[in-house]
N, C-alpha and C positions, 0 to 999 in steps of 0.2 A: 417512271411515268410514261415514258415515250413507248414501253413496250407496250403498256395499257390501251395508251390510245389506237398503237396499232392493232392489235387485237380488235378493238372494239370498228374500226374500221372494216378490216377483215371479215367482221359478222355482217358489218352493212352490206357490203360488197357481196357478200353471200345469197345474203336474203334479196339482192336485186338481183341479180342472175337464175337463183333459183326459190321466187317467191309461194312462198307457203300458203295455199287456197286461194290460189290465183286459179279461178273457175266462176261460172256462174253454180247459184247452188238452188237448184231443182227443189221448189217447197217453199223457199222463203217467204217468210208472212212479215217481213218487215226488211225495207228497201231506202235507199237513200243514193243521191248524188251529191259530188263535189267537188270545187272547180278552184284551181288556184291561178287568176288569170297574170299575177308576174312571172311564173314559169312555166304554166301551160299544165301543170297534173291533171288531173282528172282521174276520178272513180267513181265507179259503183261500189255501194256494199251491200253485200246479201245478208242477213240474216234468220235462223228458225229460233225463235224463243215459243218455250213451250212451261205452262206452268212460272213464269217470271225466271226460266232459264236460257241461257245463249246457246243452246243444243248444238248452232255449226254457224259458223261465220265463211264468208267468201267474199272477193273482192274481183274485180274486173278495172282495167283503165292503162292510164301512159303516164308517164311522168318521170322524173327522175329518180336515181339512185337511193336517196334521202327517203320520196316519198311513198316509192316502192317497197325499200323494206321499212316502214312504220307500218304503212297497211299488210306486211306478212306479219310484221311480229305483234300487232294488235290484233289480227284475227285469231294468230296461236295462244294468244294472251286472253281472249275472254272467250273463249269454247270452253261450256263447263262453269259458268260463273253466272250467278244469278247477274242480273238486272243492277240490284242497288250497287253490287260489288263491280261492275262494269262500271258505273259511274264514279264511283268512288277512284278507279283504278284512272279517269279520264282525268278526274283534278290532279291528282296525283303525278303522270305525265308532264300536264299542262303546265303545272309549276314548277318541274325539272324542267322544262324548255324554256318555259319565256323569265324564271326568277318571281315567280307572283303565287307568294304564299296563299293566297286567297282563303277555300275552304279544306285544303290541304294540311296546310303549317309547316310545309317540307320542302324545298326545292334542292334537296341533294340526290335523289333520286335511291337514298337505302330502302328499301325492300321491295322495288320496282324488277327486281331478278335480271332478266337478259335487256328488258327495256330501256336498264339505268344507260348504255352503251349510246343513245341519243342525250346525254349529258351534256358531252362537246358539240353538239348544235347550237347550242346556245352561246357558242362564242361566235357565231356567224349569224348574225339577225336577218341576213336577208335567207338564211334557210331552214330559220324557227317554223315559216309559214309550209316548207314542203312537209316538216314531220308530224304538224300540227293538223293537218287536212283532214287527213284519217283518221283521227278522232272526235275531230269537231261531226266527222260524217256518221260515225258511229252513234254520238250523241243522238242527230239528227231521224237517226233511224229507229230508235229507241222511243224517240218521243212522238213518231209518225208524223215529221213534218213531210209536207208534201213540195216545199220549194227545193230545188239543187241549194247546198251549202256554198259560201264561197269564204275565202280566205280575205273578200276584202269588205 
């Protein structure tokens, strides 16, 4: 188990050092901000959804290691994924992090693919809220809310 979770740390660490669509994305028709004001994250997210599809996701901002690679591997995660399956993919997450089967019924994180590796966040509740940002901002830009998201 200890080799697992190093592994799965190792991807974090990856994806915060070298985060994936970390850019602003030229086009985007759908836009969001979000702010975690206990540890300071912050992002933007870009998105083109064309025809109820996530054509390209991007993200911009600071924050820590946790919340940097969620927002890499959630933008690599819904390019290419209609709309409803983005959302579906958000419960899904949300109930491997915080334990709240809600409309999911899962909180083990089996068929979340590279995502399941934010599993062990959920043994640290003060940094459920960094992994959780990016897709609460996700949601938010999906639904075209016009307020910044916040974690509290």
């Amino acid at each position: 188990m200890s080799e697992l979770r190093d592994l799965y740390q190792q991807v974090i660490l990856d994806h915060n050092k070298k985060p994936r669509n970390f850019r602003v994305l030229a086009g985007a028709n759908r836009t969001a901000e979000g702010y975690n004001p206990l540890c300071g994250d912050e992002i933007t997210l870009y998105l083109s959804v064309e025809d109820g599809v996530i054509k390209d996701a991007a993200f911009q901002g600071k924050g820590c290691a946790i919340s940097k690679a969620s927002a890499s591997m959630m933008t690599d995660g819904v390019i290419g994924k209609p709309v409803d399956e983005a959302e579906a993919l958000f419960h899904r997450v949300h109930a491997m992090l915080t334990g709240d089967v809600g409309a999911s019924g899962n909180t083990s994180g089996d068929g979340l693919g590279k995502l399941a590796v934010f599993g062990g966040v959920r043994e640290f509740p003060s940094r459920i809220k960094c992994a959780t940002l990016p897709w609460h901002t996700l949601r938010a830009a999906l639904s075209g809310a016009g307020e910044p998201v916040s974690t509290e």
